[in-house]
C-alpha positions as CSV (number, residue, x, y, z in Angstrom):
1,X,220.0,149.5,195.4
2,X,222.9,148.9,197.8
3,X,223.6,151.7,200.2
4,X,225.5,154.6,198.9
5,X,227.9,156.7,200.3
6,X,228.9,159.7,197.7
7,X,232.4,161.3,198.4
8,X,234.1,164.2,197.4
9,X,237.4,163.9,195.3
10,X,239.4,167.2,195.7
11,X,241.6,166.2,193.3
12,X,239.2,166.0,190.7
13,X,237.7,169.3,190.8
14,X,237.5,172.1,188.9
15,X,239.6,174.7,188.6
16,X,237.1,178.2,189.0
17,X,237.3,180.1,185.8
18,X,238.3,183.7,185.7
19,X,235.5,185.8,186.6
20,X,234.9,189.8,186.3
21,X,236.8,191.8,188.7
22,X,234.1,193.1,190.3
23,X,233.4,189.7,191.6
24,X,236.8,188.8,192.8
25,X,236.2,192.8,194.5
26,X,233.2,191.7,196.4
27,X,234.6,188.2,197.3
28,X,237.7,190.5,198.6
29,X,235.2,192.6,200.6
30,X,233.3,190.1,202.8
31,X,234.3,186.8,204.4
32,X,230.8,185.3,205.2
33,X,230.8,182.3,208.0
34,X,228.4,179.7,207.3
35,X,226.4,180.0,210.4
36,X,222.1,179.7,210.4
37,X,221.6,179.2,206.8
38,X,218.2,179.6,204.6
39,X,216.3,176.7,203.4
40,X,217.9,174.4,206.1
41,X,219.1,175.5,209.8
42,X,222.6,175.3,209.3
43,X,222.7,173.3,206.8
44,X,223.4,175.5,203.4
45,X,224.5,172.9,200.8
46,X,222.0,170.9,198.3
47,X,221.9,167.4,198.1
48,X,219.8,166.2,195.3
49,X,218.9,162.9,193.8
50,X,217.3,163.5,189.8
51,X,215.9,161.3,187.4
52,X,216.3,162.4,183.6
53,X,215.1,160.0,181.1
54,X,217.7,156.8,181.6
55,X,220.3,159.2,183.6
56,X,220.1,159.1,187.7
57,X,222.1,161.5,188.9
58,X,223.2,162.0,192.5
59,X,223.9,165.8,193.1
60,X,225.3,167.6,195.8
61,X,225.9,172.1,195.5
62,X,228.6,173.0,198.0
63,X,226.5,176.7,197.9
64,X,228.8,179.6,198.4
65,X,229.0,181.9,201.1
66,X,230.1,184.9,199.6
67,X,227.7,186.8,196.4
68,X,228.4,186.8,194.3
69,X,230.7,183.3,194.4
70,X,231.8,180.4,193.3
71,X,228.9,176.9,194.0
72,X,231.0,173.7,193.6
73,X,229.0,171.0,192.0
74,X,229.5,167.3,192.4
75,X,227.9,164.9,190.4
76,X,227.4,161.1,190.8
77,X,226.1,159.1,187.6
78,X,224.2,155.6,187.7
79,X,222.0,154.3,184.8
80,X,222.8,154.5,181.4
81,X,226.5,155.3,180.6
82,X,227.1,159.2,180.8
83,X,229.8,160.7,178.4
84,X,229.5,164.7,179.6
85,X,227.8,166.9,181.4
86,X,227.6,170.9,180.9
87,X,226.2,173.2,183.7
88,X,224.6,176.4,183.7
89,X,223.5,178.6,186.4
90,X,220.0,180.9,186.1
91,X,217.4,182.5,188.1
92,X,214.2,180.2,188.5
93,X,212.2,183.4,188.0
94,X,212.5,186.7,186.3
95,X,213.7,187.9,182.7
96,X,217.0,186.6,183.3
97,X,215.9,183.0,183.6
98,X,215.1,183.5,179.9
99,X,218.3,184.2,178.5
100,X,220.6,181.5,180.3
101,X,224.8,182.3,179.6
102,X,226.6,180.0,178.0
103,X,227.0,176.8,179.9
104,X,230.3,175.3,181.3
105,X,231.6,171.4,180.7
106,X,232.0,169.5,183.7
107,X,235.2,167.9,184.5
108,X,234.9,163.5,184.7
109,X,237.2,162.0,187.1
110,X,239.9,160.1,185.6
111,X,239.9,157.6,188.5
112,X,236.1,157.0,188.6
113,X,234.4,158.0,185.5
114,X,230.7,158.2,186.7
115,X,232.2,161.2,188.8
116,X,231.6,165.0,187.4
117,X,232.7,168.1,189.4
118,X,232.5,171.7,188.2
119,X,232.0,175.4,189.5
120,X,230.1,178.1,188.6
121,X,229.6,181.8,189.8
122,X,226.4,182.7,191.2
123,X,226.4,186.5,190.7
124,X,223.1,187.7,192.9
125,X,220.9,186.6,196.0
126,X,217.8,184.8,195.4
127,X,216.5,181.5,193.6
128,X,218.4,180.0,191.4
129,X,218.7,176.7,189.7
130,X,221.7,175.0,188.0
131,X,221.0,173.6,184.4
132,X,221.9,169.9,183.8
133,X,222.4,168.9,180.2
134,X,223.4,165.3,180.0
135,X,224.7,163.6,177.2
136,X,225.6,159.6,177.2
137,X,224.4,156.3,175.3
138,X,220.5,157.2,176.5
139,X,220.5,160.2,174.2
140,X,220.7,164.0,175.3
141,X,218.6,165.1,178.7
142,X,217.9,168.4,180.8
143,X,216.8,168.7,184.1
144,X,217.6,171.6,186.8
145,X,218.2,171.5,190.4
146,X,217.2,174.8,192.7
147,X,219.5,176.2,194.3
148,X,219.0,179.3,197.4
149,X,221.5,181.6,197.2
150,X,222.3,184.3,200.2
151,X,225.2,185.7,202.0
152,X,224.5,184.7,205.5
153,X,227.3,186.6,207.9
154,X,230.2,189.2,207.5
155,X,233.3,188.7,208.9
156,X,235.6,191.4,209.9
157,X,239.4,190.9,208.8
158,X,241.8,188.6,210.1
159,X,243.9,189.8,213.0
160,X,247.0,188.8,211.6
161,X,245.8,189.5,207.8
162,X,245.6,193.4,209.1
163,X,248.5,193.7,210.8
164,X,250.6,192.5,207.7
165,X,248.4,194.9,205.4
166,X,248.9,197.6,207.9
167,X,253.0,197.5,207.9
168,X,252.9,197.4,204.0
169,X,250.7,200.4,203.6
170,X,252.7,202.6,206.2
171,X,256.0,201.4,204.2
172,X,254.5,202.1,200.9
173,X,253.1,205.6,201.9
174,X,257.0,206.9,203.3
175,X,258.5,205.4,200.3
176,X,256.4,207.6,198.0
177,X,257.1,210.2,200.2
178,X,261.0,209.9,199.8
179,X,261.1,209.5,196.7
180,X,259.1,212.4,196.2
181,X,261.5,214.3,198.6
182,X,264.4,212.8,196.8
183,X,262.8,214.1,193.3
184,X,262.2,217.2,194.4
185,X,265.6,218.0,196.7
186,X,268.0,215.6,194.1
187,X,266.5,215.2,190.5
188,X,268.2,218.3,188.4
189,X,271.8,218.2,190.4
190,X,274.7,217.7,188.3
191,X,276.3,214.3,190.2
192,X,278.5,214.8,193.2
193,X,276.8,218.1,194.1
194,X,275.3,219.6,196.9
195,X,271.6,220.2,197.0
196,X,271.0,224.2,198.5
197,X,269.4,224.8,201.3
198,X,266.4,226.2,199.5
199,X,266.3,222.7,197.6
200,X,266.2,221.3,200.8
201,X,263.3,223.2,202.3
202,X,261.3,222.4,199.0
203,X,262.0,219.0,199.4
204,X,260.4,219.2,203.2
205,X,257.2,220.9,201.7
206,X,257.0,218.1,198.7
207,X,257.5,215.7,201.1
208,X,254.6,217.2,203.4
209,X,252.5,217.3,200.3
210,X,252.9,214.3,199.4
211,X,251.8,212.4,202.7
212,X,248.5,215.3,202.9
213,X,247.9,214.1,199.4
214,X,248.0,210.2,200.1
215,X,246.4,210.2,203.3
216,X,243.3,212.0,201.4
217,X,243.5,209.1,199.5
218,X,243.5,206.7,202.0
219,X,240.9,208.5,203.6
220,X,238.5,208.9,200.4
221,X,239.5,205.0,200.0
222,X,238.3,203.6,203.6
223,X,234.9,205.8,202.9
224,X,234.1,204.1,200.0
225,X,235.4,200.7,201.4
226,X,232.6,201.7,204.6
227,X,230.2,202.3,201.9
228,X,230.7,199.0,199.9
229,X,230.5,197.4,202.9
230,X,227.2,199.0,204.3
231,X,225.7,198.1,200.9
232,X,226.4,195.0,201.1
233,X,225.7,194.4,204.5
234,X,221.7,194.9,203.2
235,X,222.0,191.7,200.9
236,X,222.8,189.6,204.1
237,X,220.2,186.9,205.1
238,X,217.7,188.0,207.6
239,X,215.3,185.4,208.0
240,X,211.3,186.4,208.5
241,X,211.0,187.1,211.6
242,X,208.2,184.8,213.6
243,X,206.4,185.6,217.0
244,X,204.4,182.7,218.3
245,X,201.3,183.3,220.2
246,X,199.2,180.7,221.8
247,X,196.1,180.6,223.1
248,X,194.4,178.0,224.6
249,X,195.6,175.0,222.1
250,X,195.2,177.6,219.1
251,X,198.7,178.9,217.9
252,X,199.2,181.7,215.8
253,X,203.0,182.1,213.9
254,X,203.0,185.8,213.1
255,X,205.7,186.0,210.2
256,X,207.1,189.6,209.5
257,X,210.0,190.7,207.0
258,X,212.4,192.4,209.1
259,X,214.1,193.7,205.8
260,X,212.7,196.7,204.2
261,X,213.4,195.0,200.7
262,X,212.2,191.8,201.6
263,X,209.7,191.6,199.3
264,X,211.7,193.0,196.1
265,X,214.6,190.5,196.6
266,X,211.5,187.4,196.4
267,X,210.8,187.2,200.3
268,X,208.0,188.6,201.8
269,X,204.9,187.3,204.7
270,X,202.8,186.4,201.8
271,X,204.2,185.2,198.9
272,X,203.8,181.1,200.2
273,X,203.2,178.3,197.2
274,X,202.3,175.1,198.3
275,X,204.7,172.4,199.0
276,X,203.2,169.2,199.0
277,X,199.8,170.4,199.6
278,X,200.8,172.7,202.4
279,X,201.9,176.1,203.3
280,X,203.7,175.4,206.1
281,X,205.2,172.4,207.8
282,X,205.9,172.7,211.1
283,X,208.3,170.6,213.0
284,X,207.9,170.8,216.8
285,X,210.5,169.7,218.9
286,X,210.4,169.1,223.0
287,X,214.1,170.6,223.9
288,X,216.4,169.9,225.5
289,X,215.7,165.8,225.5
290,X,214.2,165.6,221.8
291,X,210.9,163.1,223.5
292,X,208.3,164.7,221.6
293,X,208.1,165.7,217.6
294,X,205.2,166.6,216.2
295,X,204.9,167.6,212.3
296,X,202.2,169.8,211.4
297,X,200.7,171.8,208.9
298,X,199.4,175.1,210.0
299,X,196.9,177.2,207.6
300,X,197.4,180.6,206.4
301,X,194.8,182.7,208.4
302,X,195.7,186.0,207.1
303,X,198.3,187.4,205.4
304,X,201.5,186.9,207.6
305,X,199.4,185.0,209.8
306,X,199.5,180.9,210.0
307,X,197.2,179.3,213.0
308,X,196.5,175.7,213.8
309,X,195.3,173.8,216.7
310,X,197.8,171.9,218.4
311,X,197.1,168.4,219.2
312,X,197.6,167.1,222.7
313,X,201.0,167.5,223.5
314,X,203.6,166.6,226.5
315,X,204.2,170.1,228.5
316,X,207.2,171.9,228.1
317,X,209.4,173.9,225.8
318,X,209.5,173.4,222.2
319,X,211.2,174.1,218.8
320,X,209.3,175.1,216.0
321,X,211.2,174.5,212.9
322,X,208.7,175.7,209.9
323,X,209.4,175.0,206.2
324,X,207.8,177.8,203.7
325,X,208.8,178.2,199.8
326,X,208.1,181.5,198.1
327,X,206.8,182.5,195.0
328,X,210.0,183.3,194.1
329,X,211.2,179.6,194.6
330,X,213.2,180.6,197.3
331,X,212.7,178.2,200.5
332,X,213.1,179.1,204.1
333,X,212.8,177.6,207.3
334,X,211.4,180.0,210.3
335,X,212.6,179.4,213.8
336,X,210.6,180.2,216.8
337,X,209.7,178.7,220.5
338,X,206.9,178.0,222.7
339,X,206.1,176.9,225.9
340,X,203.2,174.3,226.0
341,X,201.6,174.3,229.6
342,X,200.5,171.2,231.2
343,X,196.7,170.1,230.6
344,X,196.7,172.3,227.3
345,X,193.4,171.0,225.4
346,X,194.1,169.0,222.4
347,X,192.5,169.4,218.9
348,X,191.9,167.0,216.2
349,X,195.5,166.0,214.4
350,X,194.7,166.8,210.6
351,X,195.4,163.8,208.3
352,X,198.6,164.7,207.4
353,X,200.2,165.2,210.9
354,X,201.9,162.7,212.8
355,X,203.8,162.4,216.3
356,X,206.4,160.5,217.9
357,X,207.4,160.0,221.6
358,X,211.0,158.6,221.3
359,X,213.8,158.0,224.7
360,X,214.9,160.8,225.9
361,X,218.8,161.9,224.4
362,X,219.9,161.4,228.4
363,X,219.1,157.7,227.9
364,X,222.0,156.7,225.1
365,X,222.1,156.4,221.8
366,X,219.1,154.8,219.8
367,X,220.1,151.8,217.5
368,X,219.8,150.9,214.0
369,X,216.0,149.6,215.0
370,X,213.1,151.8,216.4
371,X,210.2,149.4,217.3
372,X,207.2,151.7,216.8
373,X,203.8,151.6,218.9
374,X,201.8,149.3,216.7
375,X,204.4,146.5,216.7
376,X,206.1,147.5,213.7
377,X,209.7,148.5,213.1
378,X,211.7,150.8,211.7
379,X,215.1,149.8,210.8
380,X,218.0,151.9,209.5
381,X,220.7,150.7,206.8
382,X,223.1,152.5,209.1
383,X,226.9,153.5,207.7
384,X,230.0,152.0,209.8
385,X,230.9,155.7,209.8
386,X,229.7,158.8,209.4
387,X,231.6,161.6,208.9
388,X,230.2,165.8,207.8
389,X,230.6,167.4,204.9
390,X,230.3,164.2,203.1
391,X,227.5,163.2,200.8
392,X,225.4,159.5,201.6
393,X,222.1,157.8,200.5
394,X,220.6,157.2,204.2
395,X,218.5,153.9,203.4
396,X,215.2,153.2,205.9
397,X,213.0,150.1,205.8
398,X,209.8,149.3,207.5
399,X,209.1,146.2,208.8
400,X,205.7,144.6,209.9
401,X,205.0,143.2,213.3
402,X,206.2,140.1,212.0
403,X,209.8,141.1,210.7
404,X,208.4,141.1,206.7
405,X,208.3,144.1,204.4
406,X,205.4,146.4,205.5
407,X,202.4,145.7,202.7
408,X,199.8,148.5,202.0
409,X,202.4,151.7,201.9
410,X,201.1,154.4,201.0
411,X,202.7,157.8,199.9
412,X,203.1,160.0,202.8
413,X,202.1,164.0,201.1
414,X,203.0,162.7,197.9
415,X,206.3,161.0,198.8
416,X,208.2,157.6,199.7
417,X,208.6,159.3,203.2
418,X,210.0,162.5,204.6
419,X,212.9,162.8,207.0
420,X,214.0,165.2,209.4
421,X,218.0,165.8,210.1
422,X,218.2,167.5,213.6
423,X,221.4,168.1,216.0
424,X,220.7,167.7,219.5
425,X,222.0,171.7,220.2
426,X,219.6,173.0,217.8
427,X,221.7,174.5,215.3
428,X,220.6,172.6,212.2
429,X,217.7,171.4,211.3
430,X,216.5,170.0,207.4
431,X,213.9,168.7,206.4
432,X,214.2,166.5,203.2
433,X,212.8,164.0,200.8
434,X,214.0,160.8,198.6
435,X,214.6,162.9,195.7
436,X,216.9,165.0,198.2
437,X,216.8,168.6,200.4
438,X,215.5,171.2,197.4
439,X,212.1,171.9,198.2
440,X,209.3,170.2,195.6
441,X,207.8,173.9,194.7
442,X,211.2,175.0,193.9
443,X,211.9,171.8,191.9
444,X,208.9,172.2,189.8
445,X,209.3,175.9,189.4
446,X,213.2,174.9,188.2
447,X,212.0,172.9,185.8
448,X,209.5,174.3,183.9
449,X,206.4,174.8,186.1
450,X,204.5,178.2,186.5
451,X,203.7,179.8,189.2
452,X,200.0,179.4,188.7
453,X,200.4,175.8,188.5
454,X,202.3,176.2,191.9
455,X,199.4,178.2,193.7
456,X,196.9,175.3,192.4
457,X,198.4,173.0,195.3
458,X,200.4,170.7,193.1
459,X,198.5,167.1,193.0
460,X,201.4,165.3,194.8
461,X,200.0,162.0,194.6
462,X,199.5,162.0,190.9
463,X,203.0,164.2,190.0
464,X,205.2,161.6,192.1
465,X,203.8,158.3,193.2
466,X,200.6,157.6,190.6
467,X,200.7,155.8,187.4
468,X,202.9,152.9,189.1
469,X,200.9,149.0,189.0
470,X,203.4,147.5,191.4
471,X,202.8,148.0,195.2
472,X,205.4,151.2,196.7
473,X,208.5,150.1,198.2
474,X,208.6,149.7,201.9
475,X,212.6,151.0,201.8
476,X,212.9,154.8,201.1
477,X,216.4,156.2,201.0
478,X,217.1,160.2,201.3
479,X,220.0,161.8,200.0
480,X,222.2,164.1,202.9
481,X,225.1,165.3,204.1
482,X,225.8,166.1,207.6
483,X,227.1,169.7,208.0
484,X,229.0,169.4,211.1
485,X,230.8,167.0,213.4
486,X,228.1,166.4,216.7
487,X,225.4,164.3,217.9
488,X,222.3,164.4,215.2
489,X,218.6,162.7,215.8
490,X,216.6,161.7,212.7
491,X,213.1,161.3,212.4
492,X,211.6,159.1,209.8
493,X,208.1,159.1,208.2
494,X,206.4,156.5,205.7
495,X,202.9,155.4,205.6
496,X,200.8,151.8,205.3
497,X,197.1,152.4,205.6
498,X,196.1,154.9,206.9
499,X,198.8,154.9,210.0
500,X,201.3,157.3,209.3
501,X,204.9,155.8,211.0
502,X,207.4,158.0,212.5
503,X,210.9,156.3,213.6
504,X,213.1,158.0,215.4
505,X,217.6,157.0,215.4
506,X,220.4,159.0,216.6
507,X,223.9,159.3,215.0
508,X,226.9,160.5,215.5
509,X,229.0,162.6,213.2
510,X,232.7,162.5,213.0
């Protein structure tokens, strides 16, 4: 498959249907900046590559940033001829992801028609997953794609907004007074008289009335504005919170709700399924020059409690990006830092982990090549331009010390490869997949998986790479979006062997 690079048409979107008041209300009440978002540092929208039957569909959910709100859905088609898609959004979990509302046609672009955009309202924080019927030539298909949905920020009103909202409150508030005053003083004279002077002081008390009577309202209506906006001040995100402690080479990640309600809204310290095979992974990160990543996978000790023992590591301070998925579906990615001191002991690397020691950021750019320590390279399909907001397939290939196709690949924690998207300032930060950025325990949970089967640790290998005769691909290609103009390095995993690769590029974002 050629390189892809998956645009948005404006044009061809959807217009948003008309909602409940209640929701245009709340969208009224809070402007919410998309600042550190859940699932992914900074990065809040879904990119999503999904296989149903003869359909391949390449999705990206623009989330919303304001709950409820509107989630803008793009969808790219490839495979067998698609004639329409409907859309349907649901909790993952809970009674109401057994009674699904009526689903919503999406629009197909007259000027390419293997392009499908639509919107859809997502009415409450929490897990939720947008319903995919397909129809086309290869017969009718389902398949669902999580989504996390949180407010993340309030925003206090515009400057300028205020002002102009200010001057046509005060105007309406004296013109109800005079006409009040001119009611009272004017209404029952015959035309071309004189009101009296005792009309004239009734006049003065209606008119003080009247303003006493409206500014109670005003009053009784910024109390229950403060209110409203309390309330809703609860649902905002507040990530777990995470205090490292290490000891020695042992660190421990003590994870505490800092929300009362955590654990009602599908968030608390111990509520962690298994995504592929592990609780936790745990991206470490030497800042500010980005030489040293590690990804590990810590164990739950206790509840709230992860611990592992660090492998030798360069001194210095670090980043510790680590990706968790609740029971709920709901994935989050908890952001901490430590200071490794020099001559810290090293324990044994479990299987799974893998390190890379890449040029310092104060070096230059990396290239589209990344010759790794065994002799083998890395090489990256690289775009002539990259630009945020803007969906791509990122294609990766590995190369042998000789310059052929890497033989013996392996699946790396049941996958093609992971990859890691991270801006040099720290401010976003995903970790992601070939089928895309949703996590796999929220995937499976979306689409028809329990719970149960979650907790049993999800037998990667055999759900996504087994059953295949022919060798695995040494290409793997991730779907993404950048989320913000800036410098970006991405780290690259695959396997041959038993030798897990990690490459290392840098990219710049327009």
């Amino acid at each position: 498959m050629d390189w892809i690079e998956l645009r948005t048409l404006d044009a061809e979107r959807t217009t948003v249907k008309s909602a409940p008041l209640r929701c245009i209300l709340w969208s009224l009440l809070c402007l919410i900046a998309p600042s550190t978002a859940h699932a992914h540092v900074g990065s809040k929208d879904v990119y999503e590559t999904v296989n149903a039957g003869p359909y391949k569909l390449y999705v990206t959910i623009r989330t919303p940033t304001v709950i409820p709100g509107v989630a803008t859905v793009e969808v790219r088609s490839s495979g067998a001829n698609v004639t329409g898609i409907r859309i349907t959004p649901l909790p993952i979990t809970g009674e109401a992801s057994k009674h699904p509302p009526t689903s919503d046609p999406m629009t197909r672009s007259t000027a390419d028609p293997a392009f499908f955009t639509g919107s859809l309202w997502l009415m409450a924080s929490g897990s939720w997953e947008v319903r995919f019927e397909i129809a086309g030539e290869g017969g009718t298909q389902t398949t669902s794609v999580p989504v996390p949905a949180v407010a993340l920020s309030t925003l206090k009103m515009q400057r300028g907004l205020g002002i102009v909202l200010g001057v046509l409150g005060v105007f309406l508030v004296v013109g109800m007074a005079g006409i009040v005053a001119a009611a009272v003083r004017d209404a029952r004279l015959e035309p071309g008289a004189v009101p009296s002077p005792n009309r004239k002081r009734r006049a003065v008390v209606a008119t003080a009335g009247s303003l006493i009577f409206m500014s109670l309202l005003l009053w009784g209506g910024a109390t229950w504005w403060n209110a409203e906006a309390a309330s809703y001040s609860l649902d905002v995100y507040r990530p777990l919170r995470v205090d490292p402690v290490l000891s020695g080479n042992v660190l421990d990640l003590k994870v505490e709700a800092l929300h009362p309600d955590s654990e009602r809204r599908g968030r608390s310290n111990n509520d962690f399924l298994p995504d592929h095979g592990h609780l936790m992974h745990l991206y470490a990160i030497r800042v500010p020059e980005m030489d040293a990543v590690f990804h590990l996978h810590p164990d739950l000790a206790g509840p709230g409690d992860f611990r592992i023992s660090l492998p030798s590591m360069p001194p210095g301070d670090y980043t510790l990006y680590g990706d968790v998925v609740h029971a709920s579906g709901f994935p989050e990615t908890l952001v901490s830092k430590i200071v490794v001191p020099a001559n810290m002991p090293g324990g044994h690397p479990g299987s799974d982990d893998a390190s890379a020691f890449p040029p310092t950021l104060s070096q230059g750019h990396l290239g589209d090549s990344y010759k790794l320590p065994d002799g083998y390279v890395m090489v990256w399909d690289r775009p002539s331009t990259l630009t945020a907001n803007t969906g791509y397939t990122f294609r990766f290939r590995l190369l042998d010390a000789q310059g052929k196709p890497a033989g013996d690949m392996q699946p790396y924690m049941g996958m093609a490869g992971h990859a890691a998207f991270v801006k040099t300032d720290g401010t976003v930060f995903a970790h992601t997949h070939p089928e895309g950025s949703a996590a796999m325990a929220a995937l499976m949970l979306a689409n028809g998986g329990s719970e149960a089967s979650a907790h049993a640790g999800m037998n990667m290998e055999g759900m996504e790479m087994g059953g295949h005769d022919k060798p695995m691909s040494s290409t793997v290609e991730f779907p993404y979006g950048f989320p913000s103009a800036g410098r970006y390095r991405i780290f690259i995993q695959m396997k041959h062997g038993t030798t897990v690769e990690t490459g290392a590029f840098d990219a710049s974002v327009e």
